[in-house]
N, C-alpha and C positions, 0 to 999 in steps of 0.2 A: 504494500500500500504506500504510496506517494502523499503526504502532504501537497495541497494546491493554494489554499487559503485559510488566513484565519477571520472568522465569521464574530461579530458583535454587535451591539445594539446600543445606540443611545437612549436618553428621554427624549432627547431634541434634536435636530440634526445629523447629519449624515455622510459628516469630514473629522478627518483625524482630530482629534482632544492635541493637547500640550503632552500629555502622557502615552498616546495612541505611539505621536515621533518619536518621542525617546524609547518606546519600545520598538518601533520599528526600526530603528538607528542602530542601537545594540544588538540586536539578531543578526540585520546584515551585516555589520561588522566582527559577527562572533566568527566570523569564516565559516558557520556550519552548512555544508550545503543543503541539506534538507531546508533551509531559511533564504536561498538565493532564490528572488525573480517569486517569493510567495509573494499572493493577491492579498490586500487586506480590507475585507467586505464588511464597510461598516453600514448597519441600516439605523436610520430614523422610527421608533417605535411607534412615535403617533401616526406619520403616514404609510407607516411602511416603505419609502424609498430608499435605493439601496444605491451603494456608492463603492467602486473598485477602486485602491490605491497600489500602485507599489515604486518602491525604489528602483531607478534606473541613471546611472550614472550620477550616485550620490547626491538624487533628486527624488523629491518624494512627487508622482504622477496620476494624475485620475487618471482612469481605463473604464471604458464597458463595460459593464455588468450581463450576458446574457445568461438565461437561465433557460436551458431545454426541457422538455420530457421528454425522456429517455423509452416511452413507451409507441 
């Protein structure tokens, strides 16, 4: 099994917290690869919208969010 994203949820909102970068800054940095090039899918509780980040040249980037069924 492959780690792809990690998933959370605000009350508000649906962008990295002050706390969201510094932990997304330390993982990339920990050299672990299982932590390279992960999505980090934060959603907005009250409306539900969802929001793709990830680090890309020591830049933190919004991405797409698609979500399929698989069925």
């Amino acid at each position: 099994m492959k780690l792809v994203s990690i998933f959370h949820s605000h009350p508000s909102g649906n962008h990295p917290s002050g706390v969201d970068i510094t932990n997304m800054s330390r993982l990339q940095e920990s050299g672990l690869k299982s932590f390279q090039f992960i999505i980090w899918t934060i959603m907005d509780s009250e409306t539900k919208d969802l929001n793709g980040f990830m680090i890309l040249e020591d830049e933190i980037v919004q991405i797409e969010v698609i979500i399929k069924n698989s069925k």
